[in-house]
C-alpha positions in Angstrom: 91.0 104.6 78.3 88.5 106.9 79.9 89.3 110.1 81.8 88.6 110.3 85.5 88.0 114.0 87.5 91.0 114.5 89.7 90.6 117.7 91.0 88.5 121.0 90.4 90.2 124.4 91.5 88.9 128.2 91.5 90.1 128.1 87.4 91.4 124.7 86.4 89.5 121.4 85.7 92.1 118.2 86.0 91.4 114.5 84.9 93.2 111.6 85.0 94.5 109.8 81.6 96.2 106.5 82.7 99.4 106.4 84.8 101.3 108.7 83.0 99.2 111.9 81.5 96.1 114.3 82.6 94.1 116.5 80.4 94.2 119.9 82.3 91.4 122.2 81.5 91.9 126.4 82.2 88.2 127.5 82.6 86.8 130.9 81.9 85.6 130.7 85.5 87.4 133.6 87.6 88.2 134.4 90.9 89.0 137.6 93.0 89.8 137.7 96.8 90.0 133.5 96.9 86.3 133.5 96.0 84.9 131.9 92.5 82.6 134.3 90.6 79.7 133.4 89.0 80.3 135.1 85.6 82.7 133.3 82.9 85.2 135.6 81.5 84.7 134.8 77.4 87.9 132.9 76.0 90.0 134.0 79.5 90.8 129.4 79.1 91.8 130.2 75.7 94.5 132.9 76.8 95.8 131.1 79.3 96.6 128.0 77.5 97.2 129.5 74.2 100.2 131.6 76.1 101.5 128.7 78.1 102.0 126.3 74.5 103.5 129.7 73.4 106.3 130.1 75.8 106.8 126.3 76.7 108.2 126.9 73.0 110.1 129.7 73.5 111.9 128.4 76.8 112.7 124.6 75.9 115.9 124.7 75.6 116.0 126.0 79.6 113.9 123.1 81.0 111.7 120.8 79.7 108.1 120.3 80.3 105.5 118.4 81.1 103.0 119.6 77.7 102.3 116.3 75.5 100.2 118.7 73.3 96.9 121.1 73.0 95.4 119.9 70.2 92.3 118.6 70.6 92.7 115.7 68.3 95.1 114.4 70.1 92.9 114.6 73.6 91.1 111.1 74.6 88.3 110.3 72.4 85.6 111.1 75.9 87.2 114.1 75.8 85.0 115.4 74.1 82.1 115.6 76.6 83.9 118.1 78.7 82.6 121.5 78.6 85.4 124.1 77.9 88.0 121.8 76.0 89.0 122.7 72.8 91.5 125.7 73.0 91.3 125.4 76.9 93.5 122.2 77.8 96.2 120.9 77.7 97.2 116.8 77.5 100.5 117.0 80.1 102.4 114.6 82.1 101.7 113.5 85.5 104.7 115.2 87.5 105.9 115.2 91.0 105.1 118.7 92.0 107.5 120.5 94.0 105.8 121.8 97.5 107.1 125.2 97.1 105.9 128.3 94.3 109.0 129.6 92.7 108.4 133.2 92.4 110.4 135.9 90.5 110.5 139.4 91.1 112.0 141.9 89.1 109.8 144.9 90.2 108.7 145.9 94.2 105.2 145.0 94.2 102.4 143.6 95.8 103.2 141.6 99.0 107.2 142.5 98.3 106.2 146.0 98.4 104.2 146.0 101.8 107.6 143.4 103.4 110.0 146.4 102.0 107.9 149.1 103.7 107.8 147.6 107.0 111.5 146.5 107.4 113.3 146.9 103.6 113.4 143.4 102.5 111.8 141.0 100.2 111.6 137.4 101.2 114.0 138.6 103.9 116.8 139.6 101.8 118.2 143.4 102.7 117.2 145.8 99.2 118.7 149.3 98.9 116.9 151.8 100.8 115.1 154.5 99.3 112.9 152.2 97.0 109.1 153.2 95.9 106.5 151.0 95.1 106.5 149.7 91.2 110.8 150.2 91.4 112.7 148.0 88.8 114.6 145.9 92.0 118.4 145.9 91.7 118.4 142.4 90.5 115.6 140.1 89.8 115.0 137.5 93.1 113.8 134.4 92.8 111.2 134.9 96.2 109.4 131.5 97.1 106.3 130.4 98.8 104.7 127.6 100.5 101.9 126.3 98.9 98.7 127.0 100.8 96.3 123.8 100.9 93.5 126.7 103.0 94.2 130.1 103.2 97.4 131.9 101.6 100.6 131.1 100.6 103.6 131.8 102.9 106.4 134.0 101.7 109.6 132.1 102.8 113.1 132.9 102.3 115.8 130.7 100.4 116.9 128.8 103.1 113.3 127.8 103.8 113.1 126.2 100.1 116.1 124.6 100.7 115.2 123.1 103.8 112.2 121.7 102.3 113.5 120.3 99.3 117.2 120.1 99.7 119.7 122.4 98.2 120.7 120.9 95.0 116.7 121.4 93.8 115.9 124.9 95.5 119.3 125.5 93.6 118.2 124.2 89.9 114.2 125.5 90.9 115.8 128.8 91.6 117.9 129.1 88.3 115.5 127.8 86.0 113.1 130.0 87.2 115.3 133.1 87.0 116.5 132.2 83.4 112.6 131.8 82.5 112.0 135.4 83.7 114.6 137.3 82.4 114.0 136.2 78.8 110.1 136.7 79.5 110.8 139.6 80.3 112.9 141.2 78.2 110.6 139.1 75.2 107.4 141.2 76.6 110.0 144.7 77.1 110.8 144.7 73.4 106.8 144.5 72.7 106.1 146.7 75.2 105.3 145.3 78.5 106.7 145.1 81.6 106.9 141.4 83.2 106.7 142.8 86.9 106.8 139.3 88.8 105.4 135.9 87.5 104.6 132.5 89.3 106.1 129.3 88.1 105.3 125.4 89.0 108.0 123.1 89.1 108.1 119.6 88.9 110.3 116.4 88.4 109.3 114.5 85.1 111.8 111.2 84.4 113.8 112.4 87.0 114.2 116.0 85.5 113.0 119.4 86.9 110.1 120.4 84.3 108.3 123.4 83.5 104.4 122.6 84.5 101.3 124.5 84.7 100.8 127.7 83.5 103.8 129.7 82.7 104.1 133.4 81.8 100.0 134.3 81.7 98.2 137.0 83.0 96.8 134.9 86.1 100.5 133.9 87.1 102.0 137.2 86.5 101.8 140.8 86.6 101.7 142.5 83.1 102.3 145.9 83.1 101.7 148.8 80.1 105.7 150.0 79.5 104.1 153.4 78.6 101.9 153.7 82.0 105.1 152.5 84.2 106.2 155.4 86.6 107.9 154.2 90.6 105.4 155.4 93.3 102.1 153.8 92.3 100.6 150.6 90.5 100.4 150.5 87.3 97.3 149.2 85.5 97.9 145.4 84.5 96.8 143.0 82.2 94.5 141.2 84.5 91.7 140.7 86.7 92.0 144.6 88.1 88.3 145.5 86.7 86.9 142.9 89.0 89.0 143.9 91.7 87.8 147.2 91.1 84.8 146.7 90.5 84.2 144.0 93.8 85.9 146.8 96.1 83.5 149.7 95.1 80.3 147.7 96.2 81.8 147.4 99.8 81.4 143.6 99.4 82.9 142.1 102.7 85.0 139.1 100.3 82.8 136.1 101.5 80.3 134.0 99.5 78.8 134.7 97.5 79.9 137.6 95.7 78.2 140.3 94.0 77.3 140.1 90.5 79.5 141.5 88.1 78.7 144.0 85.0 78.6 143.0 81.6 81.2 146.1 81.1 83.3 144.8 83.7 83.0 141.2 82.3 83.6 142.7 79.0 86.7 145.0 79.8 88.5 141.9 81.7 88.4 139.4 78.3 89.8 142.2 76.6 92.2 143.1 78.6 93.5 139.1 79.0 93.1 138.9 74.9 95.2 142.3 74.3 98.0 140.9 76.7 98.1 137.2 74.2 98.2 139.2 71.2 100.8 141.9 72.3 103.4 139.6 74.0 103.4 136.5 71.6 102.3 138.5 68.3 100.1 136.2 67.9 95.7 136.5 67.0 93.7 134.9 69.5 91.5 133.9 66.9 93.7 131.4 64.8 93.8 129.3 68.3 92.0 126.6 69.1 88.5 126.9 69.9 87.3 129.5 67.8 86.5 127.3 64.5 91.1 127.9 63.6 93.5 125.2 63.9 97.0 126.3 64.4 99.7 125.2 61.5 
């Protein structure tokens, strides 16, 4: 049974494996501002899948999920042609996507932070006044969004999930997700790390609400230093921030094509995405697949 491409994306590479699976592939292609980058960030794939597998694990017993396994000798025999496989995908089952991101926040950041400024609500839900950017929230919120087929997302509120998918799943969606975070985050808090927000995919597998995508990475969620925490500014994260840095200093207007980037900013970014693996899951990069190791 061969595989057939189903879809390319800014990171992610997805082919078809019969009726029931796909092999999904995370790239080391990067983007910044919604536009695709030229320069491959070394092993960024490998983190991102080698972190999903790892906290699929740790959260089974809240939902299941749609990861058959990562090992490549378990992949489809023309699997092998792929560029970017081994210790980059993951064999999954096909799943019936729900249309909405289910977003947690536990911190006031990014787009929560500039709704709180303006009228002192995330997602439309009234927060305690007085607030500063980077503040631990009250209570984590689950915050979702549509999901943008051009463009950007749309924050909507609760009642907006519900009404898309009915309140018995925006319900389920919403504590799953919430369950997922808090023990993320108190996982990366004992190592360190604040779990500031994260982006989850949700979708029904045998009838069940699954786990799908990636889950608790750097690309989905904001990583920050515990020790470089303070409320009133950002923090610097385990992510793509040295291209965003780097991208806004050459007065680049965000439309193709971009400027090149630096071998120290290409450099600084795989670092920063293998130091965030190795911190939360205590795990080397380097016994994963793809770098001549085959996990026990």
């Amino acid at each position: 049974m061969t595989l057939t491409h189903v879809h390319s994306g800014k990171v992610r590479d997805v082919y078809g494996h019969g009726d029931e699976c796909l092999l999904m592939v995370a790239t080391d292609r990067i983007s910044a501002f919604d536009v695709v980058l030229a320069e491959p960030i070394p092993d960024k794939g490998r983190v991102l899948t080698a972190m999903t597998v790892f906290w699929l694990d740790q959260l089974a017993d809240l939902a299941p999920s749609h990861l058959v396994s990562a090992d490549p000798a378990d992949f489809p025999s023309d699997a092998s042609r792929l560029e970017q496989v081994d210790g980059r995908a993951m064999l999954v089952r096909r799943a019936e996507m729900l249309p909405i991101e289910c977003i947690v926040r536990g911190y006031l950041s990014g787009s929560a932070w500039k709704e709180y400024r303006q009228s002192g609500t995330v997602h439309g839900v009234r927060q305690p006044a007085g607030l500063r950017e980077s503040d631990r929230l009250p209570d984590a919120l689950f915050t979702p969004s549509t999901k943008a087929t051009e463009g950007h997302d749309v924050n909507i509120g609760f009642d907006d999930a519900v009404a898309m998918v009915g309140a018995a799943v925006a319900e389920e969606a919403r504590d799953i997700c919430l369950a997922a975070y808090r023990r993320g985050a108190e996982w990366a808090a004992a190592r360190g790390i604040i779990m500031a927000d994260t982006k989850f995919e949700l979708g029904f597998i045998d009838g069940r609400l699954a786990l799908c995508d990636e889950v608790l990475t750097p690309d989905s969620s904001r990583f920050w230093p515990a020790d470089a925490w303070a409320p009133g500014a950002t923090p610097p994260s385990f992510d793509k921030q040295p291209v965003r840095d780097c991208l806004e200093a050459t007065g680049w207007d965000k439309s193709p094509p971009p400027p090149p980037l630096p071998d120290g900013v290409v450099k600084a970014t795989s670092e920063r995405y293998r130091a965030a693996y190795e911190q939360i899951t205590g795990l080397r990069l380097a016994d994963w697949y793809g770098d001549g190791a085959r996990p026990s």
